[in-house]
C-alpha positions as CSV (number, residue, x, y, z in Angstrom):
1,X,0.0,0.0,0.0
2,X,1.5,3.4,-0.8
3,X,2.1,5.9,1.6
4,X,-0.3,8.6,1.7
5,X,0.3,11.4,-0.3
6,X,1.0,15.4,1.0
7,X,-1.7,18.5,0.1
8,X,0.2,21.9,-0.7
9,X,-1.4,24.6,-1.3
10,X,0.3,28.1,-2.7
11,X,-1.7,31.2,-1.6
12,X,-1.6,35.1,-1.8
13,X,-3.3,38.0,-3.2
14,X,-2.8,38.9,-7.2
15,X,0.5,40.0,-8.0
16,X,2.2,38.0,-5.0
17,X,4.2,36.1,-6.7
18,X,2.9,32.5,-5.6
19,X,3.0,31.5,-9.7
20,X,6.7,31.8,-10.0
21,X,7.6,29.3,-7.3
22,X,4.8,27.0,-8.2
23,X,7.7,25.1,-10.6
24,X,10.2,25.5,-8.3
25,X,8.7,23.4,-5.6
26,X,7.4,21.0,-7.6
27,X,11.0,20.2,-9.0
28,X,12.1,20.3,-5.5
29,X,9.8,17.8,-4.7
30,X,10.0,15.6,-8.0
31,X,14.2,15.5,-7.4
32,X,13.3,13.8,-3.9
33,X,11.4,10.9,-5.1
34,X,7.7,11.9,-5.6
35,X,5.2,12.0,-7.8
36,X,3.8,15.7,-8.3
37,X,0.3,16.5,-8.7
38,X,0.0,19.9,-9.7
39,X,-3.2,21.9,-10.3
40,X,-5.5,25.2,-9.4
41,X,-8.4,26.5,-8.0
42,X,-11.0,27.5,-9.2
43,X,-10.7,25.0,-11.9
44,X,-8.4,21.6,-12.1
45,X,-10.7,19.5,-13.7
46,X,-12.7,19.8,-17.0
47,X,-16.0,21.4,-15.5
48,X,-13.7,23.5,-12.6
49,X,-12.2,25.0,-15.8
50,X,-16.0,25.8,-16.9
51,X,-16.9,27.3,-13.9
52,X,-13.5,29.1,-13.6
53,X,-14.5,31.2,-16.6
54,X,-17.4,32.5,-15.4
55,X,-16.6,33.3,-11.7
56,X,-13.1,35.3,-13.0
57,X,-15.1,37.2,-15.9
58,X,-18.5,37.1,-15.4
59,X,-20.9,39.4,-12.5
60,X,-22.9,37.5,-10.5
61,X,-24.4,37.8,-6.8
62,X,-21.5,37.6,-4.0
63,X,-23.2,34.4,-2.9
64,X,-23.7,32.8,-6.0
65,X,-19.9,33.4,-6.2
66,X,-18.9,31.5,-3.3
67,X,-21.3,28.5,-3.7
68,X,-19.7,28.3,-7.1
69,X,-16.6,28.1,-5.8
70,X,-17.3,25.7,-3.5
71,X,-19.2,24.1,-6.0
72,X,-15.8,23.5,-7.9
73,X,-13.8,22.8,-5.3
74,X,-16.1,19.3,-4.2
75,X,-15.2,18.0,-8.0
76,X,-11.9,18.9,-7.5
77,X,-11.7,17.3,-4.5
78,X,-13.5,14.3,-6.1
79,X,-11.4,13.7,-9.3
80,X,-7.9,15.3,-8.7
81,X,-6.9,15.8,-4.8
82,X,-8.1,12.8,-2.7
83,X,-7.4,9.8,-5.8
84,X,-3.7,11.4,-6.1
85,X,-3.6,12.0,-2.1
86,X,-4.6,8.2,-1.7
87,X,-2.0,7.2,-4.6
88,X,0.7,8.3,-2.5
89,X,1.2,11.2,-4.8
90,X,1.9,14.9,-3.9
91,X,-0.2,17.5,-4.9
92,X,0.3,21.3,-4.9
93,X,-2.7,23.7,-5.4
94,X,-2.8,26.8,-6.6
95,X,-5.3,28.1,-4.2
96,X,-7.7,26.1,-1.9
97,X,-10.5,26.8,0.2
98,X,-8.3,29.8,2.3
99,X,-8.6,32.0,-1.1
100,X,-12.4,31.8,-0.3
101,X,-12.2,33.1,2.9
102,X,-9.4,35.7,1.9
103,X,-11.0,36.6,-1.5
104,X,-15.0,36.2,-0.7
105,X,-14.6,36.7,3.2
106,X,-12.0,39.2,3.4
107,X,-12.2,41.5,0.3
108,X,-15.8,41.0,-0.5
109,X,-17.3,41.0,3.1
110,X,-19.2,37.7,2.8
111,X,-19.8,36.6,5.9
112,X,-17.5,33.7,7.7
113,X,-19.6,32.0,9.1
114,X,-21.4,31.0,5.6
115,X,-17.9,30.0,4.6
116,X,-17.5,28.2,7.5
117,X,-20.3,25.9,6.6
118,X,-19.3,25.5,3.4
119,X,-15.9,24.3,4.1
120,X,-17.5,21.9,6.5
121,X,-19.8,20.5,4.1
122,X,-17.3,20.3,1.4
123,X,-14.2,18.6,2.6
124,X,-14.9,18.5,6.5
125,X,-11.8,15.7,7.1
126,X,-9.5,17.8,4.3
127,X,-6.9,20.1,4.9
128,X,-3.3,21.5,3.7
129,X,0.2,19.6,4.9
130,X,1.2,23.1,4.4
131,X,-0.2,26.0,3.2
132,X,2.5,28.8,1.7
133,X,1.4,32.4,2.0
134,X,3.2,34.7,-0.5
135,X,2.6,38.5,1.4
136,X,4.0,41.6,-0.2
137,X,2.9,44.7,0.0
138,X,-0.2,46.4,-2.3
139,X,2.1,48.5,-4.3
140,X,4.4,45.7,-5.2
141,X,1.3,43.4,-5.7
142,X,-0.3,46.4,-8.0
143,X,3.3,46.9,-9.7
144,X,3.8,43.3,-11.0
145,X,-0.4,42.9,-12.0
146,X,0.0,46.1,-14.3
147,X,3.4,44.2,-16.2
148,X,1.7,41.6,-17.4
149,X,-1.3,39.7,-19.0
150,X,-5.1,40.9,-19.4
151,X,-6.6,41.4,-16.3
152,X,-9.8,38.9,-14.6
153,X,-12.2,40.9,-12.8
154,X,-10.7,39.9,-9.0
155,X,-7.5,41.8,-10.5
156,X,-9.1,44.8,-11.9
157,X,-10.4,45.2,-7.8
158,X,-9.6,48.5,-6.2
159,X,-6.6,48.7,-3.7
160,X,-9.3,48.7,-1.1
161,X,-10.8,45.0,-1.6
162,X,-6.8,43.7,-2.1
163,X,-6.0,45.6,1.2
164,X,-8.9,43.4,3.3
165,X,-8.1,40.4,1.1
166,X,-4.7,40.3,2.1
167,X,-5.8,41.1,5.6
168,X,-8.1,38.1,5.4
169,X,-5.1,35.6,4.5
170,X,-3.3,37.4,7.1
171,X,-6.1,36.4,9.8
172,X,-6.3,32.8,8.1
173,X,-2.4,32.6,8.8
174,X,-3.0,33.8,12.7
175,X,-5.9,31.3,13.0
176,X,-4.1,28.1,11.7
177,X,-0.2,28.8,12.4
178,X,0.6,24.9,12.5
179,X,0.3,25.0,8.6
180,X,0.8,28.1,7.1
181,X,4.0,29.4,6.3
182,X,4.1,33.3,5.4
183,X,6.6,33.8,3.0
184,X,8.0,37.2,2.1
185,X,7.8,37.6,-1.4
186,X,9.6,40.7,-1.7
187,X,12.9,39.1,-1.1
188,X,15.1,38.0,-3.8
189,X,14.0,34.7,-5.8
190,X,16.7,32.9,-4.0
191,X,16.4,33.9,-0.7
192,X,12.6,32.8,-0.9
193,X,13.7,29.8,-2.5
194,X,15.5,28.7,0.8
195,X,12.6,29.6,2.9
196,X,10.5,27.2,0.5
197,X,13.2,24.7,1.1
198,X,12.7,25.0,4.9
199,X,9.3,25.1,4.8
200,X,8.8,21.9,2.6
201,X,11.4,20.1,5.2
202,X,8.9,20.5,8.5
203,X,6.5,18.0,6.6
């Protein structure tokens, strides 16, 4: 039987700079022996991607948002995270459920509690190994967004709504400290490449 697998999930607000390490972990990982899973939220299977369309460029109710995004996250679950997870495999997420409460919670004032529920419902015995928080500031965040691709709707937010998003993954950090890991993104690429390294060796 093979040993259960490891959850990873990357987090931070648009523009941390979560996506640039994403290949460097799962090298990382790969060079020590294990089978990488990697995927994203919302999305990761065929009707996640579906869904992901519409919540990142379509308006809909604050509610409907978050049920959708739960809504994604139970197939995901489903198809890709537990099968690799009970394979023995390891699996790195780009975003989980702690985006919802950051994202939805935080920036759009939905209340936790609703989340709360949701998260119960949806994977009540499912959790993160380790969770990596990539902080930096809202001007570098706001910097790096404007250099690059066509921005979703989340991105084109005011400063305001990435200032209490932020602050939500900040209060997600406080409440679960045994897996998060808050990583200074700010610092250079190999100085947060180390602190990836010791984050990755405490599980």
């Amino acid at each position: 039987m093979a040993a259960a697998g490891k959850f990873i999930t990357f987090e931070g607000i648009d523009g941390a700079g979560k996506s640039t390490h994403l290949g460097y972990v799962a090298d990382l990982l790969a060079a020590r022996g294990h089978t990488v899973v990697m995927t994203r939220e919302p999305g990761g299977t065929p009707l996640g991607e579906k869904l992901r369309e519409l919540l990142l460029h379509e308006k809909m109710h604050l509610e409907t948002e978050a049920l959708l995004m739960f809504a994604a996250r139970r197939e995901h679950i489903a198809q890709v995270i537990e099968p690799a997870l009970k394979r023995g495999d390891w699996v790195i997420s780009d975003r989980f459920t702690d985006a919802t409460f950051a994202y939805q919670g935080g920036g759009r004032k939905l209340d936790i509690g609703k989340l709360s529920v949701l998260e119960q419902w949806v994977h009540p015995h499912l959790q993160p190994d380790l969770t990596l928080l990539f902080d930096v500031p809202l001007e570098v965040a706001r910097t790096r967004l404007d250099a690059t691709r066509t921005l979703d709707k989340f991105e084109r937010e005011e400063a305001e709504f990435f200032a209490a998003t932020r602050e939500g993954y900040l209060r997600r950090a406080a409440e679960f400290p045994g897996r998060f890991r808050v990583i200074d993104s700010t610092r250079p690429i190999p100085e947060v490449h180390k602190l990836l390294e010791e984050a990755l060796a405490s599980i």
